[in-house]
N, C-alpha and C positions, 0 to 999 in steps of 0.2 A: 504493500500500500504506500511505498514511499516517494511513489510520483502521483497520489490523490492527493488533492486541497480541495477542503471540505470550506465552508462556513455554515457557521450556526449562529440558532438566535433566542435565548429564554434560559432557560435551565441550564448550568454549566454541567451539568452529567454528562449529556452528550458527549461533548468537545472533549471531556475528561477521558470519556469511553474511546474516542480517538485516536486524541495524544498515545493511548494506552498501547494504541495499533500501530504506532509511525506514521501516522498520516498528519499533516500540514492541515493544521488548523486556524480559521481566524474567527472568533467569537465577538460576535454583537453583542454589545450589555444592553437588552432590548427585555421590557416589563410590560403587563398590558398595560394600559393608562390608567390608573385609580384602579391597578389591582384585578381589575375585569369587572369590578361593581355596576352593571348596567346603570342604575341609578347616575351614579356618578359618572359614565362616562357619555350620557346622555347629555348632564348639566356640561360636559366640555366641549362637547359637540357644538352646543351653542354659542358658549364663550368664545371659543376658538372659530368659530363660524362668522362670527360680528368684526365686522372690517371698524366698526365704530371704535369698542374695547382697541385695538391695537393701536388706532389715531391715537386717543386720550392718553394709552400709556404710554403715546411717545412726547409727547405733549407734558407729559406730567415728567416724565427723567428726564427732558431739558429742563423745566422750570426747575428740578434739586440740581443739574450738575448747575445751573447761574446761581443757585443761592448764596447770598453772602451774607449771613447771619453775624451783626455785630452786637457783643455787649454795649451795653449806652447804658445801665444805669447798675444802683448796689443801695439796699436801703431798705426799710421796716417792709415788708410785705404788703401792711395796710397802707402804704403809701404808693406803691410802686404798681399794686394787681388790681386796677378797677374791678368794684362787687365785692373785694374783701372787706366785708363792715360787721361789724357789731360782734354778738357773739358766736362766731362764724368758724370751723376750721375745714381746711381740704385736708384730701387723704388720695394716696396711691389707685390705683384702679378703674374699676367701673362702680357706679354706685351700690352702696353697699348699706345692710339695716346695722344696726349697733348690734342687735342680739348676733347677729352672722356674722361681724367684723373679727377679725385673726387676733390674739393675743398681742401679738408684738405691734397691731396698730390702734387697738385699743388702750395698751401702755402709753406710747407717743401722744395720744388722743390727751390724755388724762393729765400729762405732763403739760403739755399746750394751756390744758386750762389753766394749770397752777401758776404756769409763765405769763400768762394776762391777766391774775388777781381774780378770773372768776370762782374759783375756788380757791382754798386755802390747804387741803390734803387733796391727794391722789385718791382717796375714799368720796371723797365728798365730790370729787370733780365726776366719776364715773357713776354716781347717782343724778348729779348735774347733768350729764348727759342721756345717762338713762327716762329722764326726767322730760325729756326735748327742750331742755333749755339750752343747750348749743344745737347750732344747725352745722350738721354735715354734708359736705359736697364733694365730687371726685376735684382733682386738680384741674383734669381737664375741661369743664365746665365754665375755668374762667383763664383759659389761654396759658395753664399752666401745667409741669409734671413736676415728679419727686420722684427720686431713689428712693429703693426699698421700703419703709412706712409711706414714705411723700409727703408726711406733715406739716402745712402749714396754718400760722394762724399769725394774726393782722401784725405782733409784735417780733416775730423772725427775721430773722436778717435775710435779703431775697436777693437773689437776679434778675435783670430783665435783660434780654434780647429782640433785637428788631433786623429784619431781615432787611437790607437795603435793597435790592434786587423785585424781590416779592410782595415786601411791607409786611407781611407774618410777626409775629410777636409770641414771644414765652418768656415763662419765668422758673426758675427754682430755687428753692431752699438754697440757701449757702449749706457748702458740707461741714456737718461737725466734726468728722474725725474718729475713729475706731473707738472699741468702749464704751463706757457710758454716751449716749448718744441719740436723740429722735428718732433718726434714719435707720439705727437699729433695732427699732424699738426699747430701748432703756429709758424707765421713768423713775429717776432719781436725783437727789440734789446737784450732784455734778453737772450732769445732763442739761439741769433746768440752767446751771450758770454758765455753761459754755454759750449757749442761747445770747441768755444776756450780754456776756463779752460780744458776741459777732454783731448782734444788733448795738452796741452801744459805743466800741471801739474797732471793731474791724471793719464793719462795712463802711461807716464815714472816710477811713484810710483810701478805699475802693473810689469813694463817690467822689474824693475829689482829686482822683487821680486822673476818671474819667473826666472829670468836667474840666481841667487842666487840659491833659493830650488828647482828648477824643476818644470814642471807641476803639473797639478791641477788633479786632478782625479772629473770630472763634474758630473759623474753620483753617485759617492756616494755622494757626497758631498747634493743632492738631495733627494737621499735613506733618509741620515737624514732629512733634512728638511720637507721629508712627513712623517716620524713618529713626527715630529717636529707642525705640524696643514700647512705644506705648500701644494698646490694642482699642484706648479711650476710652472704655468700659469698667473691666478689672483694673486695669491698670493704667496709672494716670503721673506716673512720677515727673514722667520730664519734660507734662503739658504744663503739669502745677510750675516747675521750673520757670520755665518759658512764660508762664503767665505774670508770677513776679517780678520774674527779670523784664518787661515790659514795664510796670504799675509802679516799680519801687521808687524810684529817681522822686517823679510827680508826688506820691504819695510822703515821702521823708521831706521835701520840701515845703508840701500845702499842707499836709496831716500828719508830723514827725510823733505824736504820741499813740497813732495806730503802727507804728513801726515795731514794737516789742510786742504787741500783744497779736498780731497778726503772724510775728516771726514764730510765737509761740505755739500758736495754734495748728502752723505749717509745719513744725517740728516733727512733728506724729505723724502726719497726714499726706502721707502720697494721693488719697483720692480728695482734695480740696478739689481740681479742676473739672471733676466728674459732672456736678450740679451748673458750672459755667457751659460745658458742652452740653447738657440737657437741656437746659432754656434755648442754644443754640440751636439745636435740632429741632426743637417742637416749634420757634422760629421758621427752620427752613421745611421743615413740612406744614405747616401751613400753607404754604404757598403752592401746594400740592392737593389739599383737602377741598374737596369742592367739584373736584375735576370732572363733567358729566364722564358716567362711560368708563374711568378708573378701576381698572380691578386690583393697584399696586397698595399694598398696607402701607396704611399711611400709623398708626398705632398699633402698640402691643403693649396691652397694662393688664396686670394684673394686681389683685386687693391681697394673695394669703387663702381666699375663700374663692371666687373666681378667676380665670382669665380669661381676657376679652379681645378682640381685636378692631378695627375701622379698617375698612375702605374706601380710598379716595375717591369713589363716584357716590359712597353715601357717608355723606358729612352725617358726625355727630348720632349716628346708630352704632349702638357696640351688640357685638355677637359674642355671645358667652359659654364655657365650660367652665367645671370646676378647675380650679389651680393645682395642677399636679404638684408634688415633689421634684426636687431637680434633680436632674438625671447624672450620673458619674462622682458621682460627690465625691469628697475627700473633706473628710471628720479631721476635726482638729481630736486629741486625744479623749476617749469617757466616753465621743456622742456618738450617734445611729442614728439611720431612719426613725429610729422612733421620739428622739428629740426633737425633728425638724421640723417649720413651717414648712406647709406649701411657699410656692412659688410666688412671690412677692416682688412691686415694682412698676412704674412707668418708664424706666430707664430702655427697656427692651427698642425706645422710639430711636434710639443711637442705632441700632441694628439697618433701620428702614434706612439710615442715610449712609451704607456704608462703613460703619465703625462698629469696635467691638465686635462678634462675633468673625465677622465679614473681614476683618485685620485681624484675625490671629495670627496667620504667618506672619505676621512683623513683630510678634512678642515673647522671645523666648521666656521670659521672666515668668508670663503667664501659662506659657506651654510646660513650664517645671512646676509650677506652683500648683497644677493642676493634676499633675502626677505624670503627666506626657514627656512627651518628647517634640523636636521640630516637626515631625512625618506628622503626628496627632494634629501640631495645630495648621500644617497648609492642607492635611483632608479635611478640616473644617471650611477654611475658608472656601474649598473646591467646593463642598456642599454646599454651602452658602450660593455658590456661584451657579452652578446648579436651577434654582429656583430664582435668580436675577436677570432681568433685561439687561444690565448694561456693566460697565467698571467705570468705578470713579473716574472722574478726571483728575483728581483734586488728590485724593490719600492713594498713594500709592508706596507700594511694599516692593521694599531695599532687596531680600531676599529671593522675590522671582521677578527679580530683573524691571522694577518698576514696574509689573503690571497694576493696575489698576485695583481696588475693593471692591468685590460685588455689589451692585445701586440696584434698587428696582427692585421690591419684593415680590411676584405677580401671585395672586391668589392663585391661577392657574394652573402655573406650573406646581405651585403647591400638592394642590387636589391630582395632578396629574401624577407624578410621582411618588405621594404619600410621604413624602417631605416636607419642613417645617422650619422657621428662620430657627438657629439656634443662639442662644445667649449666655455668654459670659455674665454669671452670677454670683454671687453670693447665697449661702442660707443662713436663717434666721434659728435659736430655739424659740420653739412654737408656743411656751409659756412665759417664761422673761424674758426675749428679746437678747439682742446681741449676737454675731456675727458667730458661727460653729462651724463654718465651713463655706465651701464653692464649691460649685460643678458647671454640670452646660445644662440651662433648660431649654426644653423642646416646647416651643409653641402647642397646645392641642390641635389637631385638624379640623375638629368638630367645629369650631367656629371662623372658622376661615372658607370651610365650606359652603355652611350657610350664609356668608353672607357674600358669595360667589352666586349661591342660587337665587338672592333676593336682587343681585343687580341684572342678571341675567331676567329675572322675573319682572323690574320694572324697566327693562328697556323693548318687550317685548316680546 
């Protein structure tokens, strides 16, 4: 048989069976579409059939590769996020009841009160709330996200970004820093004063650095940081670098008594620039959301209790499953599955543009931290690529030779291959909060699906 060449296509048995015989094989890595699920391969028949869907999503990855999301502002939350009034706080996700809300963002919740005086214990705030005396909303409701809890409320120290290109707008928490912390869910006294410090001495060091030199240019300031070992996700060390080394000059000459308390805060904190490239992102996808005909995710939030997704042709509809567990974990020492939150976070919106998951090969740091190797994380971004229309223009990865990050999340290809964007995470313990580990979460399909079949259903 050693002048046969065969090709095949489905099941590697075959080929294997070949190989076995001498024969010259070349195998197609070839699946049915959605697995063979008539259902599903019916809803892609139509997608894929709509010359409309392919306009909009070419439409919609030119408007993210022009995005240019600048920070313009740093400052109490209530002052910075029109709607943020009264006794008000957001939270990570999709909307979420208090009785259903995940441990670790009902801790943050209760802390928030205690950091605005509307309570005076962490007891008394969780009857306050249980009580509907604070009103809760997701972030995104008011043009905003947050990492992991997503906490905010009116007295926080906040980000704003605005997209010049788009005019899209976000905001996020300033990051607290490992340990006691909001964003990990920890409600405790530290917790509450780190708060205070960022709102009270850090962010004015911020505001008048910007009102001095002008905004921030978020997405290059990235672009370095990923030929830098950053993935802008997990890992954020030498975006945060770059961002000070930018701010510092303006800020020690207009605001020199935010200069030690800020220095201090940065100390601990490799992921300080995490929450700057989140308002950044939810910035340049804005300018995406809205897009008739869109089928590219435009979010990916989850609460702890749900995960949800958007599609840019339906503004402001979230499609929901429960919030898995994150997949490949690696426990800090004592924890298991059975300590962890689900799957927690608005941060996953960094994935849709390109960062994070989609730059893993540009981060060893995080390719070790994860228990891998290099191979582990350029098969990520491969998958990643996979389910994307396009490659950055913009973040481009030292390692394979500048290609491009995967842009473009298409529902489609989604549901066509039974793949899902994946995200560099973090987990939570599921009763006190604080950070136990990382792994990669997997989007659920279940709601990327349907909200594939709902655009497909209202276009016709």
């Amino acid at each position: 048989m050693s002048s046969l060449r065969v090709v095949t296509a489905g099941l590697d048995l075959m080929a294997d069976a070949l190989r076995a015989q001498g024969a010259d094989v070349r195998a197609v890595d070839w699946r049915p579409p959605a697995g063979g699920d008539p259902g599903a391969v019916a809803l892609l028949a139509a997608a894929y059939g709509d010359d409309g869907i392919d306009a909009a999503n070419r439409r919609a990855v030119e408007r993210l590769q022009a995005a240019r999301p600048m920070l313009v502002g740093a400052g109490r939350a209530g002052e910075l996020i029109p709607g943020l009034e009264g006794r008000m706080v957001l939270h990570a996700g999709p909307p979420v009841e208090w009785e259903l809300m995940c441990a670790p963002q009902r801790n943050a919740v209760c802390a928030a009160c205690v950091l605005e005086g509307w309570a005076g214990t962490l007891e008394e705030a969780a009857a306050l709330v249980a009580g509907g005396g604070v009103r809760l909303a997701p972030a995104h409701s008011l043009e905003a996200a947050g990492a992991m809890t997503g906490v905010i409320s009116p007295s926080m120290a906040c980000w704003a970004a605005r997209d010049e290109e788009g005019g899209g707008v976000g905001y996020s928490p300033m990051n607290d820093g490992s340990g006691d912390a909001f964003w990990l869910g920890v409600a405790s006294a530290e917790s509450i004063r780190r708060q205070r410090t960022m709102a009270e001495a850090v962010a004015p060091g911020f505001a008048a650095s910007l009102r001095a030199e002008g905004p921030v240019d978020v997405f290059a300031l990235c672009a370095q940081g990923i030929a830098m070992g950053d993935d802008c996700h997990m890992r954020h060390q030498a975006t945060t670098m770059l961002l000070l080394r930018q701010v510092l000059p303006a800020m020690a000459e207009r605001a020199p008594r935010s200069v030690l308390p800020t220095a201090r805060l940065l100390q601990a904190n490799g992921h300080f620039a995490l929450t700057v490239t989140i308002a950044a992102a939810r910035a340049a996808l804005a300018g995406i959301r809205g897009t008739p005909g869109s089928s590219l995710l435009v979010f990916i939030s989850r609460n702890g209790t749900d995960a949800a997704v958007q599609v840019a042709g339906l503004p402001d509809r979230w499609f929901t499953a429960p919030a898995p567990l994150v997949g490949d974990p690696l426990y800090r020492p004592g924890f298991s599955d059975e300590d962890a939150a689900p799957d927690i976070g608005d941060s996953a919106l960094v994935e849709c543009c390109g960062l994070g998951a989609a730059a893993s090969a540009a981060s060893p740091g995080v390719a070790a931290f994860l228990g891998g190797g290099m191979a582990d994380a350029i098969e990520r971004t491969r998958r990643m690529r996979d389910i994307c229309l396009a490659e950055s223009e913009r973040f481009r990865i030292p390692a394979l030779d500048g290609e491009g990050t995967p842009l473009g999340v298409d529902a489609r290809a989604c549901v066509d291959l039974g793949e899902t964007p994946l995200i560099n995470t973090g987990i939570l313990h599921r009763e006190h909060g604080g950070q136990i580990g990382a792994g990669i979460a997997r989007t659920p399909i279940e709601p990327i699906r349907d909200a594939l079949a709902a655009l497909v259903a209202e276009r016709g």
